[in-house]
CHARMM-style PDB file with segment names, atoms N, HN, CA, C and O in Angstrom:
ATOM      1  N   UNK     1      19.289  41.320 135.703  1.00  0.00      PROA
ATOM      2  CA  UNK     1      18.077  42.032 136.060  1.00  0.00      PROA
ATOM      3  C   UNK     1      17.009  41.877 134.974  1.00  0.00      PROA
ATOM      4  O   UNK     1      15.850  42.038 135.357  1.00  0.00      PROA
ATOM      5  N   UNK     2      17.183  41.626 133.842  1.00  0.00      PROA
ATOM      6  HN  UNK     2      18.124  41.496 133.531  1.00  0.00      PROA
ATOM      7  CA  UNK     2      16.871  41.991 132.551  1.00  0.00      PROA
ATOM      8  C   UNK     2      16.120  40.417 132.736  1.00  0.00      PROA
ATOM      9  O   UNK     2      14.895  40.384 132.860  1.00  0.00      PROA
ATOM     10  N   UNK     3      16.770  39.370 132.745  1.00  0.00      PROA
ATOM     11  HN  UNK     3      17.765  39.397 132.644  1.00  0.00      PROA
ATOM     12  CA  UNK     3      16.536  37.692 132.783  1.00  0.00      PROA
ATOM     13  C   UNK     3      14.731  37.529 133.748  1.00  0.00      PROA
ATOM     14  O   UNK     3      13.658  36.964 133.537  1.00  0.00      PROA
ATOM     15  N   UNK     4      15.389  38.490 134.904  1.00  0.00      PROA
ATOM     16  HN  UNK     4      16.261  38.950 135.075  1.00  0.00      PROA
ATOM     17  CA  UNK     4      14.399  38.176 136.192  1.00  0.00      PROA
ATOM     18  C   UNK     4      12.929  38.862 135.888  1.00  0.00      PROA
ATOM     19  O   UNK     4      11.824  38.379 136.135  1.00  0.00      PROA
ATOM     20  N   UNK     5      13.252  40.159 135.265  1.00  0.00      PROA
ATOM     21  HN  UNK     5      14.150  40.551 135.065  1.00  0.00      PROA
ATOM     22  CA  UNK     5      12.275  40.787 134.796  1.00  0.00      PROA
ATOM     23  C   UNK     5      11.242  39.748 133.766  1.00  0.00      PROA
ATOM     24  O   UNK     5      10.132  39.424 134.188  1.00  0.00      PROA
ATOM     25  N   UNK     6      11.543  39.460 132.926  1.00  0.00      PROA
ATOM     26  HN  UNK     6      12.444  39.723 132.584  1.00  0.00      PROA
ATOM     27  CA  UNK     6      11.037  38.187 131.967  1.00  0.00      PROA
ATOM     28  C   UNK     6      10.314  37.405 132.828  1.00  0.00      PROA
ATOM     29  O   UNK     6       9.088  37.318 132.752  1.00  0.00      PROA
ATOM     30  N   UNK     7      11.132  36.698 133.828  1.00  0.00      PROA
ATOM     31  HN  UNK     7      12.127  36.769 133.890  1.00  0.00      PROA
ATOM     32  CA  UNK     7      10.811  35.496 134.631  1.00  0.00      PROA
ATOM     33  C   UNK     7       9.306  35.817 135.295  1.00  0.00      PROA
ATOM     34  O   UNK     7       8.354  35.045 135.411  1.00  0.00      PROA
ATOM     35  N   UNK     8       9.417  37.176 135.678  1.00  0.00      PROA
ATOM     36  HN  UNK     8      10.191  37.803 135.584  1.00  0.00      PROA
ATOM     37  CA  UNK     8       8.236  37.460 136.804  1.00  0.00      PROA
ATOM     38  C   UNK     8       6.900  37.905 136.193  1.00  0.00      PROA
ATOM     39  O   UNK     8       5.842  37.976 136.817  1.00  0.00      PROA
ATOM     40  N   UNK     9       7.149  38.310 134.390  1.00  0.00      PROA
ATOM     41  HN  UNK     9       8.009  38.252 133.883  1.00  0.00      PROA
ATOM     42  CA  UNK     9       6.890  38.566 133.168  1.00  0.00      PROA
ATOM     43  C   UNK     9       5.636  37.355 132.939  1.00  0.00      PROA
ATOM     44  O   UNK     9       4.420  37.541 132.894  1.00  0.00      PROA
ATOM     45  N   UNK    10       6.548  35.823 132.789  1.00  0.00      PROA
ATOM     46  HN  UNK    10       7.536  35.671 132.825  1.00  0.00      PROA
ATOM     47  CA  UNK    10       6.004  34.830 132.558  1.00  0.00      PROA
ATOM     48  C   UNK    10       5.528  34.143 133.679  1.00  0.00      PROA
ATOM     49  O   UNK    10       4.807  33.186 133.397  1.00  0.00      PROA
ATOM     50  N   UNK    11       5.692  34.319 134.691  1.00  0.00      PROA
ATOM     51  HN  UNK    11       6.278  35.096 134.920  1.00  0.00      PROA
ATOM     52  CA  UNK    11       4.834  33.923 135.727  1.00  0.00      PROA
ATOM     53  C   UNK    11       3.652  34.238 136.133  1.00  0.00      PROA
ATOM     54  O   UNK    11       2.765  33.496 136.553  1.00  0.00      PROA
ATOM     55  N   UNK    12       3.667  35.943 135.928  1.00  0.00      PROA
ATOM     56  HN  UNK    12       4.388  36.546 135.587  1.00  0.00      PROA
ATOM     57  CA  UNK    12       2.534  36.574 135.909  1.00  0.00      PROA
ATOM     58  C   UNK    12       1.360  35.699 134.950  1.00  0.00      PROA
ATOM     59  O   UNK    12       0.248  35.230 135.192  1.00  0.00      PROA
ATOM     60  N   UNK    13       2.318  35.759 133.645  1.00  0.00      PROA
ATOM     61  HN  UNK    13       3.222  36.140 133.448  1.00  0.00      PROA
ATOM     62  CA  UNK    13       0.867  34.918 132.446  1.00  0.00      PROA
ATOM     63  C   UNK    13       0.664  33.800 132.823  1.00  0.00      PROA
ATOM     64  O   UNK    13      -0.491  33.558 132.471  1.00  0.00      PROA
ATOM     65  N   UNK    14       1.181  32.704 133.473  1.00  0.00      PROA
ATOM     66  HN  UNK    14       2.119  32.900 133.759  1.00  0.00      PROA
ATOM     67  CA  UNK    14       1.098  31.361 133.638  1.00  0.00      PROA
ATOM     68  C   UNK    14      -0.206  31.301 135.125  1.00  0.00      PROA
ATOM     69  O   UNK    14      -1.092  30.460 135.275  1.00  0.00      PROA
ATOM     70  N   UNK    15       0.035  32.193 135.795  1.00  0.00      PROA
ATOM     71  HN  UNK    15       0.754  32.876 135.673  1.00  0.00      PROA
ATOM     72  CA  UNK    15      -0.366  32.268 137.116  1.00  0.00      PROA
ATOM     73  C   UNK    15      -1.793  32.506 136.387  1.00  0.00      PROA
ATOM     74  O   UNK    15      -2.710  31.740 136.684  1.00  0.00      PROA
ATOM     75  N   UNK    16      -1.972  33.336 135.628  1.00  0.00      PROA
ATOM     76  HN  UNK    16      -1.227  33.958 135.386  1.00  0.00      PROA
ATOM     77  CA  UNK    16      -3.524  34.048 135.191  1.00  0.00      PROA
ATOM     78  C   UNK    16      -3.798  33.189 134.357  1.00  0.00      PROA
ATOM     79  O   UNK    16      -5.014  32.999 134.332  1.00  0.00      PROA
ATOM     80  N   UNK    17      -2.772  32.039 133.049  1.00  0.00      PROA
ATOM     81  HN  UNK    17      -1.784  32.193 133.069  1.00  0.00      PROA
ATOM     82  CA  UNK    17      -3.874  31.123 132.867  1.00  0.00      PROA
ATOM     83  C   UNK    17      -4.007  30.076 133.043  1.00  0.00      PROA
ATOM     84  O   UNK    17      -4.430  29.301 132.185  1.00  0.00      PROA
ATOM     85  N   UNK    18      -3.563  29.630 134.644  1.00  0.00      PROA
ATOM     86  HN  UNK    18      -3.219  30.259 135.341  1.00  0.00      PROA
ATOM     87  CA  UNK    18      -3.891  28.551 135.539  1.00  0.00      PROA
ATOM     88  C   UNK    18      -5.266  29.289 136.085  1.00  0.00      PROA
ATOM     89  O   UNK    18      -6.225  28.521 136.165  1.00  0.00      PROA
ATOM     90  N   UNK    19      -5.418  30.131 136.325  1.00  0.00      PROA
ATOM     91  HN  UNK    19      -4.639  30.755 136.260  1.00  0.00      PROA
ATOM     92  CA  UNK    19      -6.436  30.790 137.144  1.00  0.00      PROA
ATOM     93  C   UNK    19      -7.881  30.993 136.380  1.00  0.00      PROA
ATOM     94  O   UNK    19      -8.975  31.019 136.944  1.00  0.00      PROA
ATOM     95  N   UNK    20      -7.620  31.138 134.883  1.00  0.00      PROA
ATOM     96  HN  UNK    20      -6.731  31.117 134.425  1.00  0.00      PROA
ATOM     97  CA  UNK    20      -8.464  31.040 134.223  1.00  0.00      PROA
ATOM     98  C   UNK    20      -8.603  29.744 133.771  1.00  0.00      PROA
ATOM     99  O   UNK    20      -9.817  29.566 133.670  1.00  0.00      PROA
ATOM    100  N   UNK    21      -8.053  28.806 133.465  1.00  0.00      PROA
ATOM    101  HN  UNK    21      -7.067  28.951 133.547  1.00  0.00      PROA
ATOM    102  CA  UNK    21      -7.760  27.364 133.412  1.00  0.00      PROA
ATOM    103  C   UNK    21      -8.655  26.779 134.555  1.00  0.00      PROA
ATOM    104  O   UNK    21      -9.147  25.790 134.012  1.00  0.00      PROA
ATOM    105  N   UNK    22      -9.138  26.831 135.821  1.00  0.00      PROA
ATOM    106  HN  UNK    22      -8.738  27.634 136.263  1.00  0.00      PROA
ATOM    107  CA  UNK    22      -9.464  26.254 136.802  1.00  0.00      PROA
ATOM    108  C   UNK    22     -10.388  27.170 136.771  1.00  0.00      PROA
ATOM    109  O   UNK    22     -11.159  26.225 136.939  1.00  0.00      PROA
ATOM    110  N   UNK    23     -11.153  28.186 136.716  1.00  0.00      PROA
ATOM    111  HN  UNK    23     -10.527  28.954 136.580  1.00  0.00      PROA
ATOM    112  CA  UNK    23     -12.490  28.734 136.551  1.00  0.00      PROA
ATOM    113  C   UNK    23     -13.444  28.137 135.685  1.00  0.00      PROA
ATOM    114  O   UNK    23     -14.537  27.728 136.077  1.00  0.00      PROA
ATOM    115  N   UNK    24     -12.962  28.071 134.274  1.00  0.00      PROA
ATOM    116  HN  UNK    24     -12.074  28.403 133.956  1.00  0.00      PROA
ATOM    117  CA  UNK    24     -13.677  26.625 133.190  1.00  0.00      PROA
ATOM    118  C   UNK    24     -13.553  25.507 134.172  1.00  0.00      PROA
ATOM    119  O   UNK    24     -14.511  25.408 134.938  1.00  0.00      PROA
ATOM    120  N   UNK    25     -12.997  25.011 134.256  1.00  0.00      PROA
ATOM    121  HN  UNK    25     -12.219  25.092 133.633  1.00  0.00      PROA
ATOM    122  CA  UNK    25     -13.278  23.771 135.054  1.00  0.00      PROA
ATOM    123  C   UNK    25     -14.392  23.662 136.275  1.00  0.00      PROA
ATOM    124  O   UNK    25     -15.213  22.749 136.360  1.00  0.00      PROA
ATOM    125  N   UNK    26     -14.293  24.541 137.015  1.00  0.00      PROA
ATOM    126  HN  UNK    26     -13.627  25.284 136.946  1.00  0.00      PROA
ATOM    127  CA  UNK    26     -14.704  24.836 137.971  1.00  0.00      PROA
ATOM    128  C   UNK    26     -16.623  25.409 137.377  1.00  0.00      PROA
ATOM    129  O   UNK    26     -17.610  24.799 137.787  1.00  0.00      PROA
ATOM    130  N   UNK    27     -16.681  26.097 136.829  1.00  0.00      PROA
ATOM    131  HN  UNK    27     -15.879  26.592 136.496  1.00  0.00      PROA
ATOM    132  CA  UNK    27     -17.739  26.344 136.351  1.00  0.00      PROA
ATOM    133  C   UNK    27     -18.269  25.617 135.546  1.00  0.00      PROA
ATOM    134  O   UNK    27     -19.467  25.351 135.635  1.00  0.00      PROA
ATOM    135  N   UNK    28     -17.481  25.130 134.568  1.00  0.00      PROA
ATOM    136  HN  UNK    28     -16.507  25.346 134.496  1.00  0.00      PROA
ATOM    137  CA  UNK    28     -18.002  24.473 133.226  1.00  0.00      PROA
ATOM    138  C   UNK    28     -17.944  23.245 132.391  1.00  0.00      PROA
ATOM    139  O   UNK    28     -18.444  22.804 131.356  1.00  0.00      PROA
ATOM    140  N   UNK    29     -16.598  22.686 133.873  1.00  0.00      PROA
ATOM    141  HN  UNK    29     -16.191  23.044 134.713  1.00  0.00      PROA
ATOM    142  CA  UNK    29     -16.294  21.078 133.746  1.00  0.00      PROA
ATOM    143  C   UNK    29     -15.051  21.322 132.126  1.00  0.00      PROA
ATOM    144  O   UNK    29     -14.495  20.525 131.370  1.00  0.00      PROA
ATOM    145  N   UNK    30     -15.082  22.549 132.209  1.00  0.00      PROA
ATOM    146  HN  UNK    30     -15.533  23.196 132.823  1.00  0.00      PROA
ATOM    147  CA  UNK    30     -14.113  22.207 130.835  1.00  0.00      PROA
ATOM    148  C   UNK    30     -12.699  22.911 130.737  1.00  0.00      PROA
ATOM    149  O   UNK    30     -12.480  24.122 130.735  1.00  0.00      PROA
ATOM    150  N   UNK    31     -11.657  21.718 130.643  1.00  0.00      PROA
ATOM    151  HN  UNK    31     -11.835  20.734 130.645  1.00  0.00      PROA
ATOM    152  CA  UNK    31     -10.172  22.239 130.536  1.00  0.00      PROA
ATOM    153  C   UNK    31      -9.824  22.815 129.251  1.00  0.00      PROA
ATOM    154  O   UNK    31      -9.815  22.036 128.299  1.00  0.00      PROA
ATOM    155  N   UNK    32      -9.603  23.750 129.092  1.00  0.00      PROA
ATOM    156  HN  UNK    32      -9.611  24.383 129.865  1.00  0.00      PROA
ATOM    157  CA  UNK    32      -8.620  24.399 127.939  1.00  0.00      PROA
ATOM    158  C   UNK    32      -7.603  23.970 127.429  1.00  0.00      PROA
ATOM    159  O   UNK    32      -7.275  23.837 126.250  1.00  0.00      PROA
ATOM    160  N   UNK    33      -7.068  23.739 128.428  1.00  0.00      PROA
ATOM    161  HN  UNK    33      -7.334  23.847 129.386  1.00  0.00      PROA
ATOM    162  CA  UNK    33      -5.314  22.924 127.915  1.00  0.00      PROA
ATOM    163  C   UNK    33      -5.533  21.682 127.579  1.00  0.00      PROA
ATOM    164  O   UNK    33      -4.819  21.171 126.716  1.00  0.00      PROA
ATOM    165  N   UNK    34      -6.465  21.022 128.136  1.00  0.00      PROA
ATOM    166  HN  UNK    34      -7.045  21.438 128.837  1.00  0.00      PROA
ATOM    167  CA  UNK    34      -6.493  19.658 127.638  1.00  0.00      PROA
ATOM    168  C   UNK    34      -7.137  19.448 126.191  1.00  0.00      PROA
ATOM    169  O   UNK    34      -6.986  18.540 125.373  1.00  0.00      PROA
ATOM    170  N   UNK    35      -8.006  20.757 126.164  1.00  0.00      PROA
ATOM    171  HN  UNK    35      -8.129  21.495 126.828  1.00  0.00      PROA
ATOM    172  CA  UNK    35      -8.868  20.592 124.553  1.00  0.00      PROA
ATOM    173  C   UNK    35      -7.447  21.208 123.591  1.00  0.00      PROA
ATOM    174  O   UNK    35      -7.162  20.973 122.417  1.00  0.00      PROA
ATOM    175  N   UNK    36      -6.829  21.952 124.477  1.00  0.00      PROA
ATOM    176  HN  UNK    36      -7.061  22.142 125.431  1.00  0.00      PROA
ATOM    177  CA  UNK    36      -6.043  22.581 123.011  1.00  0.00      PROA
ATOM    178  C   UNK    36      -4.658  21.371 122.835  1.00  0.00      PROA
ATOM    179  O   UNK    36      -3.861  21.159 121.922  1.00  0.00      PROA
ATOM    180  N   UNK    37      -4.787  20.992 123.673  1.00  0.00      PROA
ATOM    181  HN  UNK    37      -5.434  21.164 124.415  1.00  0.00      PROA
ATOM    182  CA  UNK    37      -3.219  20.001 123.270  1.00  0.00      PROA
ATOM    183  C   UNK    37      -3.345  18.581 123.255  1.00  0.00      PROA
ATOM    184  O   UNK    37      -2.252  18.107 122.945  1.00  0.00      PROA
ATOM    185  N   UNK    38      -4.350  17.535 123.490  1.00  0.00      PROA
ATOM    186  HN  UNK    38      -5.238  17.920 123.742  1.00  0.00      PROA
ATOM    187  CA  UNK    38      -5.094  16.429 123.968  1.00  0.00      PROA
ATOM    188  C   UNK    38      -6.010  15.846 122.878  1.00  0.00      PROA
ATOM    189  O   UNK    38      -7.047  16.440 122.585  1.00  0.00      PROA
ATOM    190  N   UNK    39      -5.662  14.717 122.278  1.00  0.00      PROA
ATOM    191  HN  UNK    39      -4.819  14.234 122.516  1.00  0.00      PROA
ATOM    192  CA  UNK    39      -6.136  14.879 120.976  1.00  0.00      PROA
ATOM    193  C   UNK    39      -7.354  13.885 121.806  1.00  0.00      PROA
ATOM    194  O   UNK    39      -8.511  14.036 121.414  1.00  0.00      PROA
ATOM    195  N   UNK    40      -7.125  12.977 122.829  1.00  0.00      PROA
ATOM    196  HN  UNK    40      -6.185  12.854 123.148  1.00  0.00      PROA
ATOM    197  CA  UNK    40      -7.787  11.836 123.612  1.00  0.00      PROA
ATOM    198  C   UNK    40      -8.276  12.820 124.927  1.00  0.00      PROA
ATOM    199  O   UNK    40      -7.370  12.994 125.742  1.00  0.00      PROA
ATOM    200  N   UNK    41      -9.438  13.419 125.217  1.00  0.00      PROA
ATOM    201  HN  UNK    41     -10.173  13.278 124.555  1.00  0.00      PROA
ATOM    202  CA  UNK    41     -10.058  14.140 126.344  1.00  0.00      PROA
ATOM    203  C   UNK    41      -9.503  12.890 127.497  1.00  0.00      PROA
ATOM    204  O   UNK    41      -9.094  13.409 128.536  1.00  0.00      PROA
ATOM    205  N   UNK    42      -9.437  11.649 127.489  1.00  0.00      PROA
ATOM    206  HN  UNK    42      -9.768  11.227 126.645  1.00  0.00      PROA
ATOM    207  CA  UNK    42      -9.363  11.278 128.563  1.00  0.00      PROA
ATOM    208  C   UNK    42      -8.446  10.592 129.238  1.00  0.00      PROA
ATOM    209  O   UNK    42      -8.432   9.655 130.036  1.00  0.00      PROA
ATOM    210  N   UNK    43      -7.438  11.521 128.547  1.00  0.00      PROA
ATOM    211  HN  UNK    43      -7.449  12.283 127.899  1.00  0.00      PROA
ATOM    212  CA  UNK    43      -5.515  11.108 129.029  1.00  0.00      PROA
ATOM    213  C   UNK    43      -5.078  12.228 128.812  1.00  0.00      PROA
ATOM    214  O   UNK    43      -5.413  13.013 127.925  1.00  0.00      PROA
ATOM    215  N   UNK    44      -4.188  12.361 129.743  1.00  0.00      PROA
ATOM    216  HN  UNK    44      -3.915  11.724 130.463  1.00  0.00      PROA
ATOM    217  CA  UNK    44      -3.179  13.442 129.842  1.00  0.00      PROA
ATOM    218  C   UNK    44      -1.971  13.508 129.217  1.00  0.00      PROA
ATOM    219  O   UNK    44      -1.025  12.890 129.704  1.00  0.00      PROA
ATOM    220  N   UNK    45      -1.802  14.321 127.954  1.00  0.00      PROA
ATOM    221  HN  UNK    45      -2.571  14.823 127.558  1.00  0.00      PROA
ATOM    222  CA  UNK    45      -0.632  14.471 127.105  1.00  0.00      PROA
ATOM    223  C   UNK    45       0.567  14.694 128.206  1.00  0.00      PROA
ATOM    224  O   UNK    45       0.351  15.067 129.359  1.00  0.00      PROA
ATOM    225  N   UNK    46       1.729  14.436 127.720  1.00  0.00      PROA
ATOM    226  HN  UNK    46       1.904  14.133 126.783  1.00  0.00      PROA
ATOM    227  CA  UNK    46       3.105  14.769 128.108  1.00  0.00      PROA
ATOM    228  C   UNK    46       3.025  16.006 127.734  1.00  0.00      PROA
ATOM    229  O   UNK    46       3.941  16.406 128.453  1.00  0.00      PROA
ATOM    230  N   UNK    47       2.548  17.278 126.998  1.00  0.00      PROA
ATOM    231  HN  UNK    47       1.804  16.954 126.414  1.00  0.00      PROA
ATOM    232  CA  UNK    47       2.670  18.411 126.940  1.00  0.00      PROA
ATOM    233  C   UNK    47       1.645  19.209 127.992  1.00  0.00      PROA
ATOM    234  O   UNK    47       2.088  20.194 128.582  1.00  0.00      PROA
ATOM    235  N   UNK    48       0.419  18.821 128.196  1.00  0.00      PROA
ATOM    236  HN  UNK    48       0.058  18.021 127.716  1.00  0.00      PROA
ATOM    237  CA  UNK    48      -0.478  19.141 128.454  1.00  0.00      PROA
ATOM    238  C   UNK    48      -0.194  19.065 130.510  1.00  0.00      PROA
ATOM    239  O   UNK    48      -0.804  19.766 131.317  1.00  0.00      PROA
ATOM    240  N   UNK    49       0.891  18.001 130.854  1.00  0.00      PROA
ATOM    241  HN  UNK    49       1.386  17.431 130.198  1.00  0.00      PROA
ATOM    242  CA  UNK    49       1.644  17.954 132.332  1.00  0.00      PROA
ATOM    243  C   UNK    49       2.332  18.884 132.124  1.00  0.00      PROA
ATOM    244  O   UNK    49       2.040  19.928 132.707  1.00  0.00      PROA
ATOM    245  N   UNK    50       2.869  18.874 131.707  1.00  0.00      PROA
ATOM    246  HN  UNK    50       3.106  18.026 131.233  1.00  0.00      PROA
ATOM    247  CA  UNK    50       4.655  19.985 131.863  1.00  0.00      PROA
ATOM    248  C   UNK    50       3.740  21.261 131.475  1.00  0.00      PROA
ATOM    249  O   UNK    50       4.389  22.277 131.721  1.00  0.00      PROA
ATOM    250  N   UNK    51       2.516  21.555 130.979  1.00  0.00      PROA
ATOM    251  HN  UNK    51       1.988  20.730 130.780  1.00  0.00      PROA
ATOM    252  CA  UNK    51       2.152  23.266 130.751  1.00  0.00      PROA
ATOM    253  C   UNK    51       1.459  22.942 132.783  1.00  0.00      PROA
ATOM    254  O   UNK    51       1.891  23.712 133.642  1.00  0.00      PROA
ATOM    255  N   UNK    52       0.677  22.050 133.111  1.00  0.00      PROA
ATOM    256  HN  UNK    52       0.327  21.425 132.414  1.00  0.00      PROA
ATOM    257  CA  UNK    52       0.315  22.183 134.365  1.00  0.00      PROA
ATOM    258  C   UNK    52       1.291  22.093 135.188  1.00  0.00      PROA
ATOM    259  O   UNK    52       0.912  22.289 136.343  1.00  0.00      PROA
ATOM    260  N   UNK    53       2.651  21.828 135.069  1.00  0.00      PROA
ATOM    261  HN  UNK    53       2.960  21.668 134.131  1.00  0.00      PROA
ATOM    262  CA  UNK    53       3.646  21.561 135.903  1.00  0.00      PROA
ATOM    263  C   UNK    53       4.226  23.426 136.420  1.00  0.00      PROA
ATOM    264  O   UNK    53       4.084  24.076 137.456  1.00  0.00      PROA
ATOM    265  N   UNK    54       4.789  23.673 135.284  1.00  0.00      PROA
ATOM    266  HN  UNK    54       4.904  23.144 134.442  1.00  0.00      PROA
ATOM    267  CA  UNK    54       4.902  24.997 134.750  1.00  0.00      PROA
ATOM    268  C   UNK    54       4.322  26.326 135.308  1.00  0.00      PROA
ATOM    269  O   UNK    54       4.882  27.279 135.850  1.00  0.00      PROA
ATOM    270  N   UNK    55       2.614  26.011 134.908  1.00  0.00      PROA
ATOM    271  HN  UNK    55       2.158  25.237 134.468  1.00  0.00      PROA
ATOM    272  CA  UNK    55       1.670  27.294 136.315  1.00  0.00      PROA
ATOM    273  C   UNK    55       1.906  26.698 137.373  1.00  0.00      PROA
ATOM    274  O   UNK    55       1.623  27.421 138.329  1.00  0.00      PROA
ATOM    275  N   UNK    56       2.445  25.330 137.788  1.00  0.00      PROA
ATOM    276  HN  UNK    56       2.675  24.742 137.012  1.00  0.00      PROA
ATOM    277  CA  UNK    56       2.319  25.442 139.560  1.00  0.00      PROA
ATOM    278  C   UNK    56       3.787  25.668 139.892  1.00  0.00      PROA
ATOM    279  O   UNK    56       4.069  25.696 141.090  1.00  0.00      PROA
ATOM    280  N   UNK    57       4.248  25.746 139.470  1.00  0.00      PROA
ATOM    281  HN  UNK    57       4.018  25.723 138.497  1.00  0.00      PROA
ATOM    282  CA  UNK    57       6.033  26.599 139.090  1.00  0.00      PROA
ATOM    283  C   UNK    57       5.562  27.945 139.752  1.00  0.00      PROA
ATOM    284  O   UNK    57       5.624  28.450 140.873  1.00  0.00      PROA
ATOM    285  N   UNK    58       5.012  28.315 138.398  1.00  0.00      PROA
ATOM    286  HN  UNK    58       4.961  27.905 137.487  1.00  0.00      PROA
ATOM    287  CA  UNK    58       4.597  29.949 138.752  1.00  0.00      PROA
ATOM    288  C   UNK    58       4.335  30.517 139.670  1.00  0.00      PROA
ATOM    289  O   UNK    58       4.760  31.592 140.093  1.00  0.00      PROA
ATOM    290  N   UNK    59       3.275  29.518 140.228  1.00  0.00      PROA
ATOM    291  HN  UNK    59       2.930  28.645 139.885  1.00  0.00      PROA
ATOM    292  CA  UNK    59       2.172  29.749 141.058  1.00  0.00      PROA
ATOM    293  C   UNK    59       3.160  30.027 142.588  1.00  0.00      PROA
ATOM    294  O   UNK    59       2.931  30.796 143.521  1.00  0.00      PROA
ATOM    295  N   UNK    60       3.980  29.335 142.433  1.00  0.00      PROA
ATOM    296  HN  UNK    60       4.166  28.711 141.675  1.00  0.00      PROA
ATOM    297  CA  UNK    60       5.471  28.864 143.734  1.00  0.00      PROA
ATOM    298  C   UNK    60       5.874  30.087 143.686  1.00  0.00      PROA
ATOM    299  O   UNK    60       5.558  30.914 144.541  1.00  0.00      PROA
ATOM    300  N   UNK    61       6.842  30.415 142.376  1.00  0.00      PROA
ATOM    301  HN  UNK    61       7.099  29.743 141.682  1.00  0.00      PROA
ATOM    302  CA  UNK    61       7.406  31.581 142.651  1.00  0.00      PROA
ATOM    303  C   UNK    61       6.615  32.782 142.438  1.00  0.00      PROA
ATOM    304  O   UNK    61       7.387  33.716 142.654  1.00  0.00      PROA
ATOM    305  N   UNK    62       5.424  33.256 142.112  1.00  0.00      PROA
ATOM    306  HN  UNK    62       4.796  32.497 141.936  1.00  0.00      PROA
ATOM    307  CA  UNK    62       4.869  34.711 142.566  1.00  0.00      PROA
ATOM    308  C   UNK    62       4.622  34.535 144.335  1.00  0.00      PROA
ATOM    309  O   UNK    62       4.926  35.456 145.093  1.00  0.00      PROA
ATOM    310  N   UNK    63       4.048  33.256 144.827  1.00  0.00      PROA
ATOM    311  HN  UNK    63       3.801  32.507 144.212  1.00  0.00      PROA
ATOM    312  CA  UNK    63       4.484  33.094 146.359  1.00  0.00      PROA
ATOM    313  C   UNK    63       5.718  33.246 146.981  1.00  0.00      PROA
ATOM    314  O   UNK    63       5.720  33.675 148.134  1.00  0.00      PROA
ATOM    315  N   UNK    64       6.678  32.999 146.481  1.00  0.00      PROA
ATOM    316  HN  UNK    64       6.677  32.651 145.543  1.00  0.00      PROA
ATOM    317  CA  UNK    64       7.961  33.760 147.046  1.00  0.00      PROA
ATOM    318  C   UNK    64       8.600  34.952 146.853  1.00  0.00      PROA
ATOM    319  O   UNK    64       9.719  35.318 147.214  1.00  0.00      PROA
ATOM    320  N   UNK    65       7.825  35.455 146.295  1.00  0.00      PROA
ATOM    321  HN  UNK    65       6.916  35.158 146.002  1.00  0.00      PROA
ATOM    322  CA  UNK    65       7.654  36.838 145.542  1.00  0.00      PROA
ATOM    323  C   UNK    65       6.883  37.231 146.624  1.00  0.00      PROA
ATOM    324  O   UNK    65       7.432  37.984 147.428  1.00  0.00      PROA
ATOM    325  N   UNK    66       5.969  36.965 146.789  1.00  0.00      PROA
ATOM    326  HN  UNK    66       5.523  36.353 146.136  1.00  0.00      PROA
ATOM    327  CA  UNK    66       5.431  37.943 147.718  1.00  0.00      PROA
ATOM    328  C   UNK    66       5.178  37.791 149.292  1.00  0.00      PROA
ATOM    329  O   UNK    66       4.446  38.298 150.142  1.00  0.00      PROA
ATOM    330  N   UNK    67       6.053  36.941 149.226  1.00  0.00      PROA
ATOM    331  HN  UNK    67       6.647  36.529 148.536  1.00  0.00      PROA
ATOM    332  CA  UNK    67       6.566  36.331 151.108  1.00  0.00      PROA
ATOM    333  C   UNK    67       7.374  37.527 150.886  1.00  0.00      PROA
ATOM    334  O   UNK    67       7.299  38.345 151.803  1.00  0.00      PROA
ATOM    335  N   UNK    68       8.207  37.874 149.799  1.00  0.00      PROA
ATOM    336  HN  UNK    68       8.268  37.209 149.054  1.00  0.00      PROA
ATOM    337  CA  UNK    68       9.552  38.230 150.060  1.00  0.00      PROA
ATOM    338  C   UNK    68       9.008  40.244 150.365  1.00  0.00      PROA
ATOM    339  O   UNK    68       9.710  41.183 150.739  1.00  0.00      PROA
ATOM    340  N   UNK    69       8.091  40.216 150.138  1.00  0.00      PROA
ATOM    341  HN  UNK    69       7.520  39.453 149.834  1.00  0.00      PROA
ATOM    342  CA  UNK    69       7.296  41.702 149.451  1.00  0.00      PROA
ATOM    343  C   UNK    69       7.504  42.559 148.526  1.00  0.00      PROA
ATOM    344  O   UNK    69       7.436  43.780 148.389  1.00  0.00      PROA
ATOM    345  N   UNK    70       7.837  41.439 147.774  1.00  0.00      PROA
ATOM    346  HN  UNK    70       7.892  40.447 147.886  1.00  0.00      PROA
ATOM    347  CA  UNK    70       8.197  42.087 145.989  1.00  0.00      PROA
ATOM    348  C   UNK    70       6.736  41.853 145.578  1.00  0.00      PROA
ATOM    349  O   UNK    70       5.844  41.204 146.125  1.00  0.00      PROA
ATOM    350  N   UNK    71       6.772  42.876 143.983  1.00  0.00      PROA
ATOM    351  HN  UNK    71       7.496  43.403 143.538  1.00  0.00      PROA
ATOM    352  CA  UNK    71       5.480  42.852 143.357  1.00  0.00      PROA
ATOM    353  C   UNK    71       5.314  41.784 142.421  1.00  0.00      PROA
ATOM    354  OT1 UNK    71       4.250  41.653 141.816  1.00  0.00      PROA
TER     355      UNK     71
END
């Protein structure tokens, strides 16, 4: 119970900063993750996938989370 709690913990944060992640973009043409981990703006780090891999993880399971009508 303790594990899952965490899980839904870190999904929550990943979900909010994909969400804020794609508002810069969206407004301002500018990625966060790519400035903070991307030493080359115009390639995509192997860290900088797996953090975008990760919120769309998230993004999955707070959706089955709330198909299921959990909070």
């Amino acid at each position: 119970m303790k594990n899952t709690k965490f899980l839904e913990n870190v999904s929550v944060f990943l979900v909010l900063l994909g969400g804020i992640c794609w508002g810069l973009v969206g407004a301002f043409g500018f990625d966060l993750i790519g400035m903070i981990f991307n030493s080359d703006p115009s390639m995509m780090s192997p860290l900088t996938r797996i953090i975008y891999v990760l919120i769309g993880l998230s993004a999955i399971y707070r959706i089955v989370l709330w198909a299921q009508g959990r909070k």
